[in-house]
N, C-alpha and C positions, 0 to 999 in steps of 0.2 A: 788753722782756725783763727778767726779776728782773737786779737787780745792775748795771744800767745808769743805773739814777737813784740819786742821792744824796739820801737822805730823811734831812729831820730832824723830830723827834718834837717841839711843844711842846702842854703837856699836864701833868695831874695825877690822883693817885687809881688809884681801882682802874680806871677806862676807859682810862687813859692806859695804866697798866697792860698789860691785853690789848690795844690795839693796838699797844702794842711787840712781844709776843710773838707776836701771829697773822703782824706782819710777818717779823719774824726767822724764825717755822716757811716762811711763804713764800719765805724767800729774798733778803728783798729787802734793798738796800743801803743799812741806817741807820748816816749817819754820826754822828749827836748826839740827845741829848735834851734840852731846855731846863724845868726846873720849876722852881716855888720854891724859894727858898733852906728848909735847913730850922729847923724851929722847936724853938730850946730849949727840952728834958725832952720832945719829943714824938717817935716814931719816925719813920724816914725814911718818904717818899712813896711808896709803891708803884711809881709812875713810874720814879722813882728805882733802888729795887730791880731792875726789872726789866733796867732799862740797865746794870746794874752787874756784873747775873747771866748777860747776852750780850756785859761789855764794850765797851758803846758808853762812847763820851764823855757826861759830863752835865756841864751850862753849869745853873747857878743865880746869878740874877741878881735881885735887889727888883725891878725895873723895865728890864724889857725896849727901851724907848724911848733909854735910855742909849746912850752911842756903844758903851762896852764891851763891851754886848748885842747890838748890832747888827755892828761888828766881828767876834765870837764867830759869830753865827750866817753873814756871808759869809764867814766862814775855810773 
């Protein structure tokens, strides 16, 4: 059932993009988006955008392998 799983999105671009928003039109329960950090003089990630535009949480980290990443993404 939508809304019974806790999805988190990692991903970037304009694909990461629409699969934030096909989910969110579904229903379903995203709790985080994880992308790149973003890059000085260049615009946010669409990923980004998107999560921000549905108010999920976004977790931007260099290196996902880090405990802080992985921390973040079991919280």
């Amino acid at each position: 059932m939508a809304g019974d799983l806790r999805i988190v999105v990692i991903g970037q671009a304009a694909f990461g993009e629409k699969v934030v928003d096909a989910l969110v039109e579904k229903g379903e329960n995203v709790v985080g988006v994880f992308c790149s950090p973003d890059a000085e003089g260049r615009p946010a990630d669409p990923i980004k955008q998107a999560a921000e535009k549905h108010n999920i949480p976004v977790f931007q980290f260099r290196r996902m392998r880090r405990k802080v990443a992985i921390d973040a993404f079991l919280g």
